[in-house]
LUMFIDREN-96816 format. One record per residue (C-alpha): residue number from 0; residue in one letter; z, x, y. Coordinates in pm, 1 decimal. Example, Ala and Ser with C-alpha at 12.3 -4.5 7.8 and 13.67 -1.06 7.14 Angstrom:
LUMFIDREN-96816
<rec nr="0" rest="A" Z="780.0" X="1230.0" Y="-450.0"/>
<rec nr="1" rest="S" Z="714.0" X="1367.0" Y="-106.0"/>
//
This chain:
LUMFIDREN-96816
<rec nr="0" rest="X" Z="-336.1" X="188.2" Y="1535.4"/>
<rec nr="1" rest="X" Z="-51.6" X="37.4" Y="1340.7"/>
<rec nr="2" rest="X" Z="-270.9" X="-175.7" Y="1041.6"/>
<rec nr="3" rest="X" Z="-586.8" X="-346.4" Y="1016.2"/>
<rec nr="4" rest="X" Z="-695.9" X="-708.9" Y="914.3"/>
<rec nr="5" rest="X" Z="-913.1" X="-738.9" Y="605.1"/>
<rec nr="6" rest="X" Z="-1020.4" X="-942.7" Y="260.9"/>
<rec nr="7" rest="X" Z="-945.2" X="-891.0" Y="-39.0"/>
<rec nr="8" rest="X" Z="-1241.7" X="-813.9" Y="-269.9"/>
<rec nr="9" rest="X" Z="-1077.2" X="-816.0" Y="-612.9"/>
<rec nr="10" rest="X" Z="-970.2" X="-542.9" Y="-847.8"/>
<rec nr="11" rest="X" Z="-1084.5" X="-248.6" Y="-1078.7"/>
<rec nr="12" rest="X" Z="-922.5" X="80.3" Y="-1209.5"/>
<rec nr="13" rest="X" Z="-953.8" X="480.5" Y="-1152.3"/>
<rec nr="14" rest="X" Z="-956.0" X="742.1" Y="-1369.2"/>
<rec nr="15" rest="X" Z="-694.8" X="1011.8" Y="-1190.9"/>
<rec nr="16" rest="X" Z="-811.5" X="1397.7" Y="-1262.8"/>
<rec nr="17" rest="X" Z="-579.9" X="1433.1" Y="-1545.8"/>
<rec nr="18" rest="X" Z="-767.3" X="1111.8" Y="-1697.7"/>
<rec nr="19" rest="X" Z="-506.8" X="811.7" Y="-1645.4"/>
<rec nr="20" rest="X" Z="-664.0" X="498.5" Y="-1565.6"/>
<rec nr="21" rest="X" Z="-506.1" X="355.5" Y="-1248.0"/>
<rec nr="22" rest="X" Z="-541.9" X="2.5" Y="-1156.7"/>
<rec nr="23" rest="X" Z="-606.8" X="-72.1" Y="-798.3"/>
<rec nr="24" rest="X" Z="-743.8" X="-311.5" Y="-541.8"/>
<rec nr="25" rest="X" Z="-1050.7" X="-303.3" Y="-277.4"/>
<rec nr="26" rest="X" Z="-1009.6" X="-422.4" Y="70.6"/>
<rec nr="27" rest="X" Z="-1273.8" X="-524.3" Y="312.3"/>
<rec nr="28" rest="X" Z="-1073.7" X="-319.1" Y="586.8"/>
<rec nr="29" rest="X" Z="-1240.6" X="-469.5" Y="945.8"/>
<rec nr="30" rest="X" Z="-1427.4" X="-345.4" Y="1126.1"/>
<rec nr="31" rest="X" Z="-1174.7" X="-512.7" Y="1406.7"/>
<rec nr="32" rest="X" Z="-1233.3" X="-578.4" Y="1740.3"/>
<rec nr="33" rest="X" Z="-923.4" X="-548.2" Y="1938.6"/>
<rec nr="34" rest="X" Z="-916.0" X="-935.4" Y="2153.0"/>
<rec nr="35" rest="X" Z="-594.7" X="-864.1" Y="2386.3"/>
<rec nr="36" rest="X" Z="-332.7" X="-604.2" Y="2499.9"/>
<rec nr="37" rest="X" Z="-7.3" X="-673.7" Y="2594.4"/>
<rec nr="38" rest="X" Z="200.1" X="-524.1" Y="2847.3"/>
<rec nr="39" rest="X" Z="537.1" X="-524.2" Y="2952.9"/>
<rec nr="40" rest="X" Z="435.6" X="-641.5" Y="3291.8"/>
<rec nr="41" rest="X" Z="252.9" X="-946.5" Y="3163.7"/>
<rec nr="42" rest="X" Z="388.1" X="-1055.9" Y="2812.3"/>
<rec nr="43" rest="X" Z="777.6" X="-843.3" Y="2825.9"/>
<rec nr="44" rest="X" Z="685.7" X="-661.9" Y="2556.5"/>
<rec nr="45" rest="X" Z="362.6" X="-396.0" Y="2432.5"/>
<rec nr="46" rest="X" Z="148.4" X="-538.2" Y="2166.9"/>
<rec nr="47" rest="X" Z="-232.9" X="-534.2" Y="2069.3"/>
<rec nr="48" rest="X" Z="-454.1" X="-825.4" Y="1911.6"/>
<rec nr="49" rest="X" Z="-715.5" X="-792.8" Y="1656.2"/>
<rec nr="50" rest="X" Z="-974.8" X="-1033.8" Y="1601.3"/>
<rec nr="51" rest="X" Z="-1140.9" X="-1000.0" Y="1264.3"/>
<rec nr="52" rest="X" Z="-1436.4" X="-1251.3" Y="1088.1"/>
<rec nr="53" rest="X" Z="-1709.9" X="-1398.2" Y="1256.7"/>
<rec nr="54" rest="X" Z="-1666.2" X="-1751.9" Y="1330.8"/>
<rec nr="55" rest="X" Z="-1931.7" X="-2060.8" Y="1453.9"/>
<rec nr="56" rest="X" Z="-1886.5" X="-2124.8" Y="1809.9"/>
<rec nr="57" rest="X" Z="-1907.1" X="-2461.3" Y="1751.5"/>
<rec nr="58" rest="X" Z="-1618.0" X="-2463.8" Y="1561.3"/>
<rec nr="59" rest="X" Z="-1425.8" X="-2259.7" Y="1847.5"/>
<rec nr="60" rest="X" Z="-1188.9" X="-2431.0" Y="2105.9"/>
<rec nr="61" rest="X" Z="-1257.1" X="-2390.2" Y="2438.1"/>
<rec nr="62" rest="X" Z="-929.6" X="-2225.4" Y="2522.7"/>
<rec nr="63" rest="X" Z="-1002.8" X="-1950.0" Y="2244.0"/>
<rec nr="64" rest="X" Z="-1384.9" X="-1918.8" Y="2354.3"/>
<rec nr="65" rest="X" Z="-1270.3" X="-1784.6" Y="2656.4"/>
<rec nr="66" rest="X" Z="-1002.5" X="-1581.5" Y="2526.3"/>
<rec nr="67" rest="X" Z="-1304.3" X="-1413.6" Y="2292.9"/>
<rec nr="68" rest="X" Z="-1556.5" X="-1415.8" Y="2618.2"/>
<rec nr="69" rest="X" Z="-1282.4" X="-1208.5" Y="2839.8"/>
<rec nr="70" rest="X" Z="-1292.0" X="-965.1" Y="2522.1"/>
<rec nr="71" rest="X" Z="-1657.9" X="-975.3" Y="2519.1"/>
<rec nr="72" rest="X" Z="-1689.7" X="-1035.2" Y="2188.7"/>
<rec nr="73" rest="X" Z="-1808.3" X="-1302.9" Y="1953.6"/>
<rec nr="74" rest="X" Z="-1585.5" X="-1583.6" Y="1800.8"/>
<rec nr="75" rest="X" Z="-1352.0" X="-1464.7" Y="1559.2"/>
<rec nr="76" rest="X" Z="-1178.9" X="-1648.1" Y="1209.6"/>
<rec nr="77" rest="X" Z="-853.1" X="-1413.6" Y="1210.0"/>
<rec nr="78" rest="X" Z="-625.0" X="-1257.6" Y="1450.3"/>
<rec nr="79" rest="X" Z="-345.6" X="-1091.1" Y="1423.4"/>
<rec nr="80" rest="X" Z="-110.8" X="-898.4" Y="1658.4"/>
<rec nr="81" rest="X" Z="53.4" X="-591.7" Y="1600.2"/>
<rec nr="82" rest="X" Z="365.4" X="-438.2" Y="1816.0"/>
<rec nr="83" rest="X" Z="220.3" X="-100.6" Y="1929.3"/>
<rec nr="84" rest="X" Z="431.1" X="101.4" Y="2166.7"/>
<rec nr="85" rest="X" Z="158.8" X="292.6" Y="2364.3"/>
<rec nr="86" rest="X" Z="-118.0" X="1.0" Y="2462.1"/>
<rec nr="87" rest="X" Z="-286.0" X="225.6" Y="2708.1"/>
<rec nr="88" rest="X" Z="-550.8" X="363.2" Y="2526.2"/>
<rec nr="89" rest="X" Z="-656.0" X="12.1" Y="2372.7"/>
<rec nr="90" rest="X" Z="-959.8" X="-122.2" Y="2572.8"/>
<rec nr="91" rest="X" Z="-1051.8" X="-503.2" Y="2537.5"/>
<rec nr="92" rest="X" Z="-1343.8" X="-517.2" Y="2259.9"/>
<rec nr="93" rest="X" Z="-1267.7" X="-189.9" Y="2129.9"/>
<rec nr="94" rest="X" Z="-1339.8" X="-154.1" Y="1745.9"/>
<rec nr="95" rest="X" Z="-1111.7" X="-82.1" Y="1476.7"/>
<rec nr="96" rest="X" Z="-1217.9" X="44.1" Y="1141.0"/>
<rec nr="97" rest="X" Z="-1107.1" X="171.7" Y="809.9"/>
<rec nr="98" rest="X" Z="-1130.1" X="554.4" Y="941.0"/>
<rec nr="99" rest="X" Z="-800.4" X="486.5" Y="1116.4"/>
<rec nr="100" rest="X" Z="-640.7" X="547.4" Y="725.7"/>
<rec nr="101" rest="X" Z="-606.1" X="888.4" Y="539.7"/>
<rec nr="102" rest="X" Z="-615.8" X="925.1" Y="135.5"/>
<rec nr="103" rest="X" Z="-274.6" X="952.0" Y="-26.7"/>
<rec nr="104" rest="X" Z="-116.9" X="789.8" Y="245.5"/>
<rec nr="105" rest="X" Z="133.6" X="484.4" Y="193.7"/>
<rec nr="106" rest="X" Z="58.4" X="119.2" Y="305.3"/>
<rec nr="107" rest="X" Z="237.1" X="-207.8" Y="293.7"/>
<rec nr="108" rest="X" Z="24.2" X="-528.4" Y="252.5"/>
<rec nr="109" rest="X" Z="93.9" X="-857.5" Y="349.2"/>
<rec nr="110" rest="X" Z="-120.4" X="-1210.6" Y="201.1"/>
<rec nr="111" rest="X" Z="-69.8" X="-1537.6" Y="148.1"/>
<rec nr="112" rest="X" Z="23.2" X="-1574.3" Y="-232.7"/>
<rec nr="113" rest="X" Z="-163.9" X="-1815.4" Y="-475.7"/>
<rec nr="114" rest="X" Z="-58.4" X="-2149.8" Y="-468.4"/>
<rec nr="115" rest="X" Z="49.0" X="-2300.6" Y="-780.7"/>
<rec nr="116" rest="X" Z="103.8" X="-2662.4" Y="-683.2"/>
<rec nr="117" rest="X" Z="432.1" X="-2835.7" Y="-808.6"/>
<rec nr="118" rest="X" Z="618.2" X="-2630.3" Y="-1087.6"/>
<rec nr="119" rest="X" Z="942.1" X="-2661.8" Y="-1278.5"/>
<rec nr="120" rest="X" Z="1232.2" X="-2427.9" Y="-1362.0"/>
<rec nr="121" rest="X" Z="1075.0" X="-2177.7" Y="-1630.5"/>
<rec nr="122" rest="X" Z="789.7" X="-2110.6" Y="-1430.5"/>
<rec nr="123" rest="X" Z="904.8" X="-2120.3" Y="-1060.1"/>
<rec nr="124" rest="X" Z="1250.1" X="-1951.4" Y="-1165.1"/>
<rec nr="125" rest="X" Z="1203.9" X="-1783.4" Y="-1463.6"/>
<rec nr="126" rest="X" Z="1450.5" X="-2028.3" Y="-1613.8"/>
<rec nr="127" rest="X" Z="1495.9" X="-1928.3" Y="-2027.5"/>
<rec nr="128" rest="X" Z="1492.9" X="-2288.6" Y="-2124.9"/>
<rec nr="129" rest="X" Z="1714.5" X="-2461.1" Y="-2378.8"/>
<rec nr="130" rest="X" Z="1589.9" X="-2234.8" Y="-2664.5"/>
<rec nr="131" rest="X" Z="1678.5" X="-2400.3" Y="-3015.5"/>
<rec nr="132" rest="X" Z="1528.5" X="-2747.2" Y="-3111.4"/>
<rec nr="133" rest="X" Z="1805.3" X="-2840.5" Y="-3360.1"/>
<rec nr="134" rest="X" Z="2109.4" X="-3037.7" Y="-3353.3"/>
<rec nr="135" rest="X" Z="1959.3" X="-3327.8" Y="-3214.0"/>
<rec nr="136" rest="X" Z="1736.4" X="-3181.4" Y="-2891.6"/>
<rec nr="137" rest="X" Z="1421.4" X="-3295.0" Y="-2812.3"/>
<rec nr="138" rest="X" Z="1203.4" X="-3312.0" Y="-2515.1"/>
<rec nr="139" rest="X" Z="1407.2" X="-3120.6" Y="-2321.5"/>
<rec nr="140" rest="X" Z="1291.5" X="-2783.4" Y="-2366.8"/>
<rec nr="141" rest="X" Z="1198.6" X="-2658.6" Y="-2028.6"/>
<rec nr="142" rest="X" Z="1436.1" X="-2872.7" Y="-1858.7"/>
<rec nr="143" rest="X" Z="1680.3" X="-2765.5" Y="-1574.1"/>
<rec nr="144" rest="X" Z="2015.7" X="-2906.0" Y="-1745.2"/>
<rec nr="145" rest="X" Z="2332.5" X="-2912.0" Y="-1509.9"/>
<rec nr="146" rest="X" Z="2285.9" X="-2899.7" Y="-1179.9"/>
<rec nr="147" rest="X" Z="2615.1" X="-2919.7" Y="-1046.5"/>
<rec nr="148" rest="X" Z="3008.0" X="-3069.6" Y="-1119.5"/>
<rec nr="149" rest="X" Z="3088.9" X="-3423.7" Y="-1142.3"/>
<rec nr="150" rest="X" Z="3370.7" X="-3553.6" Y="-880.1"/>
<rec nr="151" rest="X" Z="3405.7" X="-3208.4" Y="-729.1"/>
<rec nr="152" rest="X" Z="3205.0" X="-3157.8" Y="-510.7"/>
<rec nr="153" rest="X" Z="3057.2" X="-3493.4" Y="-565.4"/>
<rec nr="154" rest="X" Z="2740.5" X="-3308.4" Y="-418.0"/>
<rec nr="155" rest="X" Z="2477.9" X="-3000.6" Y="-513.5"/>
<rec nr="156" rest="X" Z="2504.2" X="-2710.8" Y="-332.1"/>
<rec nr="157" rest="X" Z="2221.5" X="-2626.5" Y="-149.4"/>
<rec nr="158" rest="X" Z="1992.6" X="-2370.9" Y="-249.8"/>
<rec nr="159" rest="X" Z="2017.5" X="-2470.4" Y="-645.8"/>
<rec nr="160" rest="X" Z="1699.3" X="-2366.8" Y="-797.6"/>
<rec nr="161" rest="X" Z="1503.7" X="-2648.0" Y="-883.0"/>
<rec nr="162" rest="X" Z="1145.4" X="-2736.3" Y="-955.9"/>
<rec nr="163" rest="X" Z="937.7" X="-2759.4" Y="-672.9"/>
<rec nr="164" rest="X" Z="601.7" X="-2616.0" Y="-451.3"/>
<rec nr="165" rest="X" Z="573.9" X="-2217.2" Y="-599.5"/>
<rec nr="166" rest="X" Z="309.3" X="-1975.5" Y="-437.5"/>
<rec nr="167" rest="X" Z="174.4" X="-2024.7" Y="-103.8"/>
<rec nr="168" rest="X" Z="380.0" X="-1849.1" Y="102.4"/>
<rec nr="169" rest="X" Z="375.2" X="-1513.1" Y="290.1"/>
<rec nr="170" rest="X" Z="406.9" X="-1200.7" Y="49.5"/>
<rec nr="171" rest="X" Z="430.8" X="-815.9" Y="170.4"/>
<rec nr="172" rest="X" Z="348.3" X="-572.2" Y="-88.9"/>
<rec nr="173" rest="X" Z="510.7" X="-210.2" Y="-3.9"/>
<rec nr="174" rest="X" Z="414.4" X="184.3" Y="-44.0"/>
<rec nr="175" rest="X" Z="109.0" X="129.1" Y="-214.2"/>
<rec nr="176" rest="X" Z="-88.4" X="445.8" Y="-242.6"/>
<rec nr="177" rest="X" Z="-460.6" X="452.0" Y="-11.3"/>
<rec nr="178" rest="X" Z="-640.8" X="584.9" Y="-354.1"/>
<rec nr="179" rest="X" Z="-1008.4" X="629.1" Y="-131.7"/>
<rec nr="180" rest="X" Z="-1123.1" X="528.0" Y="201.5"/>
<rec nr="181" rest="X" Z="-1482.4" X="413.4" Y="171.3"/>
<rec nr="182" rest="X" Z="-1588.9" X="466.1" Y="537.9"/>
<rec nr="183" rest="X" Z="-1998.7" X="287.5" Y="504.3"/>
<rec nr="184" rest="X" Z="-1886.6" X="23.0" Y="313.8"/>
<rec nr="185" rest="X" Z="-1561.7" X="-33.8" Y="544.5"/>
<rec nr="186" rest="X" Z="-1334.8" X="-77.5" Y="194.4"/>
<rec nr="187" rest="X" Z="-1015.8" X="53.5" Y="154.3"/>
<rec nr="188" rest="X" Z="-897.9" X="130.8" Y="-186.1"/>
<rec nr="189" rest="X" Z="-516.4" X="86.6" Y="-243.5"/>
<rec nr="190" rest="X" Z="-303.7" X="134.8" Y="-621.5"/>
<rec nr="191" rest="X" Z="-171.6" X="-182.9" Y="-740.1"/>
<rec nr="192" rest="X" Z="-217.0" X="-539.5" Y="-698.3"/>
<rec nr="193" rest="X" Z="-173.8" X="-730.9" Y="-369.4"/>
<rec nr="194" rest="X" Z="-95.7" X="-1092.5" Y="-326.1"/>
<rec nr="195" rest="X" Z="-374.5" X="-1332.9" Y="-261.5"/>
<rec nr="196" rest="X" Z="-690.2" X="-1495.6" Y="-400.0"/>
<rec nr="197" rest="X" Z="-1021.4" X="-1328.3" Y="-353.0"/>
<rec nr="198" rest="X" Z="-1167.0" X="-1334.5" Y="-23.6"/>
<rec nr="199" rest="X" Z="-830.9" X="-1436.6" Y="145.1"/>
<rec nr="200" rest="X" Z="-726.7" X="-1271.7" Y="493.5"/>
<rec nr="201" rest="X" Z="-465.9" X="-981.3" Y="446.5"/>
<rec nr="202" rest="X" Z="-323.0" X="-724.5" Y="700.8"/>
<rec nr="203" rest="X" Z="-251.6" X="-381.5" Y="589.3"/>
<rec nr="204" rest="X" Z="13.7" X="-221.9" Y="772.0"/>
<rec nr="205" rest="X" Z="52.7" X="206.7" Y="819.6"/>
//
């Protein structure tokens, strides 16, 4: 299986054998249940779905209730497909857990970063600011300043960095280190920091 769907629980450290502390993260790693396989045949190209969550039924549409019922399976919050190569051993409603990960292996980790509503220059671009308050400045201390030329172009270039909506968006984290695989407890243990609040949906890709 190529990755898994999970939560993030939040972070703590390890102390290695030669008595560093290593910061890390725990992941609620599945379990999965796998909602579709794609064929060639059928879809053009070889994939496999994973459902992960449990989700009211109520709050299901009827188009995705029966997708769940042909898995036989219950409603799912999360799914996520993964291009897989050889889709003939998946079965519809298989599971998928954390034992499908090795210790000291390397993992990549995608989230949805922390949004941080509307920012300006300094903190969506790392922007120095003016610096000095002398020789006249005021209130313009985090400020953009020049944006462009004046009657050539007559325009500003697109792309210019410019305040604006920061976090939010689609982050993969790569070659972090699988530090233990907690098999009961489905968590997966991984060096570092990944993006995301607590609780938010993350995949972790082999």
């Amino acid at each position: 299986m190529p990755g898994i769907i999970g939560k993030k629980i939040g972070m703590t450290s390890l102390f290695t054998p030669d008595g560093k502390s290593v910061a890390c993260t725990l992941i609620q790693a599945g379990p999965c249940v796998v909602t579709q396989v794609k064929t060639q045949e059928t879809d053009g190209y070889t994939a496999v779905q994973l459902g992960y969550g449990e989700k009211k039924v109520k709050r299901t549409s009827k188009a995705l209730a029966g997708h769940f019922a042909k898995a036989n399976t219950t409603a799912k919050k999360k799914l996520v497909e993964f291009r897989e190569d050889d889709v003939a051993s998946y079965t519809l409603g298989a599971e998928v857990n954390v034992s499908i990960f090795d210790e000291g292996e390397f993992v990549d980790v995608v989230g949805t970063s922390k949004g941080k509503g509307f920012q300006g220059v300094v903190k969506r671009h790392n922007f120095a600011g003016v610096g000095g308050q002398t020789h006249g400045q005021h209130n313009r201390a985090r400020h953009p300043g020049s944006i462009g030329a004046c009657s050539w172009p007559s325009r500003v270039f697109k792309g210019m960095r410019m305040a604006g909506r920061t976090g939010g968006e689609r982050v993969k984290i790569e070659n972090l280190r699988v530090l233990r695989v907690l098999a009961e407890q489905n968590v997966l243990v991984v060096s570092g920091s990944i993006p995301g609040a607590k609780n938010s949906f993350i995949v972790v890709e082999k």
